[in-house]
Residue, then its C-alpha position, 0 to 999 in steps of 0.5 A: x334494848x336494841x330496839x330502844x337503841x335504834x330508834x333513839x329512845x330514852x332508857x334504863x336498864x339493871x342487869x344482874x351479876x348473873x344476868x339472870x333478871x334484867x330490867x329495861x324501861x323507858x325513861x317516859x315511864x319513870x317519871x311519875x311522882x312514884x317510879x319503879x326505879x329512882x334513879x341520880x346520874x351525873x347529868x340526868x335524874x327522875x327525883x327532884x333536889x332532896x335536901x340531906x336529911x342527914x349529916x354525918x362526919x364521922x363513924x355514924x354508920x350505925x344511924x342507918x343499920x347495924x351491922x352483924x358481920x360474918x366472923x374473921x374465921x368463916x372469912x378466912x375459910x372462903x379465903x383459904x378455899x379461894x386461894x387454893x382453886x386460884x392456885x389450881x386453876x392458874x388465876x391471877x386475881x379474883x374479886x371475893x365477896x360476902x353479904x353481911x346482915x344489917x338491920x336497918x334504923x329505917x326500913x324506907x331505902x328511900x332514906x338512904x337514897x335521899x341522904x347519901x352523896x355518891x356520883x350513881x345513885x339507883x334505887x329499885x322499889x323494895x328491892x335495893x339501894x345503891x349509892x356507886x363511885x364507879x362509872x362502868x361505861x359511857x359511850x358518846x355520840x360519836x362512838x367513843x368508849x370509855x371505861x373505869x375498873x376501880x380497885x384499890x381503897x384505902x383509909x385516907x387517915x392513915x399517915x402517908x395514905x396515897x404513897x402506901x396504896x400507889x407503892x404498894x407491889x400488892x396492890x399495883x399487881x392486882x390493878x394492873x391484872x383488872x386493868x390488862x382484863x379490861x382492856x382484852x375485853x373493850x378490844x372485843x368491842x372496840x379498836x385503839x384501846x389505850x389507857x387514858x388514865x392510871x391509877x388515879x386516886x379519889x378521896x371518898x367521905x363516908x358515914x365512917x371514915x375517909x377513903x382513898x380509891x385507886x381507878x383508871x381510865x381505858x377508852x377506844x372507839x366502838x366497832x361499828x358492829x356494836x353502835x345500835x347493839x348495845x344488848x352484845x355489847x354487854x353480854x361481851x363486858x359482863x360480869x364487870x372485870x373489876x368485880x370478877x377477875x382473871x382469867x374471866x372463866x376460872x376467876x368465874x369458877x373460884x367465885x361460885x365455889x368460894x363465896x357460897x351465895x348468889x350476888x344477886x343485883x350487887x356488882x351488876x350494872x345499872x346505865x341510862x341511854x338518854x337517846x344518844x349517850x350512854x352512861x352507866x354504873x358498877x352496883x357496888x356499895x349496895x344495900x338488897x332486901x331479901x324477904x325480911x332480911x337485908x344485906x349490905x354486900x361488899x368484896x374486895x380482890x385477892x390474889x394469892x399474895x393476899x392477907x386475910x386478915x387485911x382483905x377481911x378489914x378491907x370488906x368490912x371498910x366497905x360497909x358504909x353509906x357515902x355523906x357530904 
């Protein structure tokens, strides 16, 4: 990667949640009609216009796969085992996560890839499709860099929508926790961090509902140290602190003992560096291949506040592919 980095040359990369299988390529390489990885970016992409194949408005999930979620008391169970070790271990909040099974009406993600409307998509051959809403960090030409933690969803239908998300003390303390944990962390890369942007809402169209997403925006200039050395820069920010929570070590230790599973690709990153600019995305809203089994893998954070029952619906709310 810093290889790449320094001499100006265009690439992609995966990085894993557990930073155990990264993927770096060059953008020359995929550009062949049949790439390893699809990928849909903002303002770059290797896949000519496809037309929507589909167009669903409504709870249409179900014409990409069905769904066979775990039940509210083995939820629960994790839940309960979460909160206790948060207790113990003093963590304000963590991000806790299940892969539920799907059977896919297709099984060519490249369907989905075609289909959905999100601002990432990436698809990795037989392996996942991700149709992201969240940036995770742009660098620009001149240094500066830019991040946006994501948390905080809910159905856009429900009367008075925007005023329950953005007054609600739960969820006001649980963004504020991941924005204060990013910001620690962008300081290890960066000075004059500052939150440009707080809790902003975006209106989400999915194949089942309309949502409202909450995110901010924190920025500040890369340390010099770190502009040709993108490869530290990522081992310092990863895991994404919207997808892991805080303290980063103890949120760590409550997640691998609660969730029972490896994340796999889902809540890693996936960025482009096109030669000057780097872009990049957080893997959420993801559909993995494991052998004959497909999981769509969904999360959502907790603190010891939390409802079950709500975070449960919330993971469930989750399980969607984005349309026009």
């Amino acid at each position: 990667m810093d290889e790449l980095t320094a001499s100006k040359t265009p690439y992609l990369f995966i990085i894993d949640f557990e930073k155990s299988n990264p993927l770096i390529i060059k953008l020359a390489d995929l550009s062949n009609p049949s790439p390893l990885v699809k990928y849909s970016f903002p303002s770059i992409t290797n896949v000519q216009e496809q037309p929507v194949l589909l167009n669903y408005g409504g709870n249409q999930s179900e014409e990409f796969f069905k769904t066979s979620p775990i039940s509210f008391e083995v939820y629960n169970q994790k839940f309960e085992l979460a909160q206790k070790m948060m207790k113990q271990l003093k963590v304000d909040v963590i991000n806790l996560t299940i892969p539920t099974p799907i059977e896919l009406t297709n099984p060519d993600l490249n369907v989905i890839f075609n289909t959905a409307q999100a601002k990432y998509k990436v698809l990795l051959e037989d392996k996942f499709v991700c149709c992201s809403p969240e940036i995770f960090v742009r660098i620009s030409a001149d240094g500066l860099i830019s991040t946006y933690p994501m948390k905080g969803i809910i159905d856009a239908n429900i009367p008075n929508a925007q005023e329950l998300i953005i007054q609600s003390p739960k969820e006001q303390r649980e963004h504020q926790t991941t924005v204060n944990l990013v910001m620690q962390e962008l300081s290890i890369v960066a000075d004059e961090v500052e939150t440009a942007r707080f809790r902003y809402l975006d209106r989400l169209t999915t194949s089942n509902k309309d949502l409202y997403q909450v995110s901010s925006e924190v920025v500040g200039k890369l340390k010099a140290e770190y502009h040709s050395s993108f490869s530290r820069l990522f081992d310092k920010l990863l895991p994404a602190g919207s997808i892991l929570g805080s303290p980063r070590n103890e949120a760590l230790k409550v997640i691998e003992c609660s969730e029972g599973y490896s994340r796999g690709y889902y809540t890693g990153i996936c960025g482009i560096f096109d030669g000057q600019t780097l872009d990049s995305c957080v893997l959420i809203r993801i559909i993995e291949k494991e052998g004959e089994q497909s999981f769509y893998k969904s999360g959502g954070g907790i603190t010891l506040q939390s409802n079950a029952k709500s975070e449960y619906e919330e993971i469930k709310n989750k399980i969607y592919v984005p349309v026009a």
